[in-house]
N, C-alpha and C positions, 0 to 999 in steps of 0.2 A: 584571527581565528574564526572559521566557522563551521556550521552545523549545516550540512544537506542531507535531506532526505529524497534520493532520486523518485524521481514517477517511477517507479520501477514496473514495466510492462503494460504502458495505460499510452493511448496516441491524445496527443495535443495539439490541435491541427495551427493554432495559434502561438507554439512555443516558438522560441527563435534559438534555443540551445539544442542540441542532442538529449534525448532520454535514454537512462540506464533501461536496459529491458533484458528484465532475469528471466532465461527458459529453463521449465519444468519439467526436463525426459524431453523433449523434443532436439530432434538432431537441426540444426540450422546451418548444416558445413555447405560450402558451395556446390556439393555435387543434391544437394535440395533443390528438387525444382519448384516452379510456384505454383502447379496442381498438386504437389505432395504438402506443401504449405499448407495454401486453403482445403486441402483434408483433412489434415492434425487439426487445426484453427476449429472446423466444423464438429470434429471429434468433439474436441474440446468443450466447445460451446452447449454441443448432445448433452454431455456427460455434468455442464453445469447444471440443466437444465432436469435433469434425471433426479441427481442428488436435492435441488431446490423444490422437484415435486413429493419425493421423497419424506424429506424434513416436512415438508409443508406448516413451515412455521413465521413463514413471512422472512426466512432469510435468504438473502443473495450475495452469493458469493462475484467478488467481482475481480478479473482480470483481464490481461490485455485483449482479449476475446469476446468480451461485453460488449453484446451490439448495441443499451441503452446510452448515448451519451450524456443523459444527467447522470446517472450513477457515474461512469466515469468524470465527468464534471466537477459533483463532489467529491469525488476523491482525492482528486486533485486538488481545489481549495483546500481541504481538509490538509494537505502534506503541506503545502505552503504557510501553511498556518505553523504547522509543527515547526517547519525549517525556522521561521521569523523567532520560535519562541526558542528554540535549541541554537540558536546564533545568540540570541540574548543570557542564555541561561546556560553557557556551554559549559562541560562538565571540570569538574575538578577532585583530584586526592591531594589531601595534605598541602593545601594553593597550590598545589599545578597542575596545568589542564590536562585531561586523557585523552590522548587520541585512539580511532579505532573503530569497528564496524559493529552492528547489531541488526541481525536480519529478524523481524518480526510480525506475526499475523496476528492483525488488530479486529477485535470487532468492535460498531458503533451501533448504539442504540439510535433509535428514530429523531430523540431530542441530541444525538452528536455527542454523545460519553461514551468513552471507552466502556464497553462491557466487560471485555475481557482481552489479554495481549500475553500472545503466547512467543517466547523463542524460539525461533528455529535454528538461530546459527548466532556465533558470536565472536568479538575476541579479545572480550574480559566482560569478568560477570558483573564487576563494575558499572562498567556501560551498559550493561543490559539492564539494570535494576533502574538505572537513574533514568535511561529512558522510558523506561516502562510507568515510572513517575511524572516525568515528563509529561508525557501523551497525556496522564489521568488532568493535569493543570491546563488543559488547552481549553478554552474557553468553549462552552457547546456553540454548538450551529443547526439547528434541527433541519428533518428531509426538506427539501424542497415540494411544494405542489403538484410538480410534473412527475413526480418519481413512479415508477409503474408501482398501481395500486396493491394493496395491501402487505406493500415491503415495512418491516418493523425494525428490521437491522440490516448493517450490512455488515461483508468479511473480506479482507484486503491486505494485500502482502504489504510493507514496509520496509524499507534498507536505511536505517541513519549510517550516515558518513561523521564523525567527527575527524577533522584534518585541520592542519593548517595550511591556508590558501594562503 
């Protein structure tokens, strides 16, 4: 049995698997070309960028669109960590394990605690509660030195797979 949590929408130039990458309102069908691409992507980017001046509370929201690659760096260890601790800890009712999806937006404080983990999709509320526990047991990791200064949190989609492989 195990517990993935896809990258879900974050490049890894170092990965050797495929990553899940969940689109947001973006049409991706083949008749997409890759000017209309890297326009949405730019949109996107604008529109983080709008809302981060906005807030102006040191948070960054970060998805596949995030031209920092330590933010996306971290967030990535950050999943890998999840995934090692949701393999180990995989869920169970009554002794037997549950399988099934939970899609969720996590934020992490500077020292790498959940601050807060919201649901966006699921399918059992089950799993959603226990991961949402989960996440809170992951051991902190605080920002790294490089991270563009005065980030205090960041906010990051999540998709746990619980399956058996």
């Amino acid at each position: 049995m195990v517990a993935t949590i896809p990258f879900v929408g974050f490049a890894r130039e170092s990965a050797s698997e495929p990553i899940e990458v969940m689109q947001h309102g973006t049409d991706q069908g083949p008749d997409t070309t890759a000017g209309d691409k890297k326009r949405k992507e730019d949109e996107l980017r604008s529109l983080s960028r709008e809302l981060e001046r906005r807030l102006g509370s040191g948070t960054r929201y970060v998805s596949h669109v995030t031209p920092e690659q330590s933010l996306n760096d971290y967030v990535a260890a950050y999943v890998q960590r999840a995934e090692a601790l949701g393999t180990k800890k995989f869920p169970k009712r009554d002794g037997k394990p549950v399988y099934g999806r939970v899609a969720l937006m996590l934020t992490v404080d500077k020292n790498g605690h959940v601050e807060k983990s919201e649901e966006m999709e699921t399918s059992d509320t089950f799993l959603s509660t226990y991961s949402q526990k989960l996440l809170r047991e992951l051991p902190s990791s605080p920002f790294p030195r490089d991270f563009p200064p005065g980030t205090r949190r960041l906010v990051f989609p999540a998709i746990l797979n619980y399956r058996n492989d």
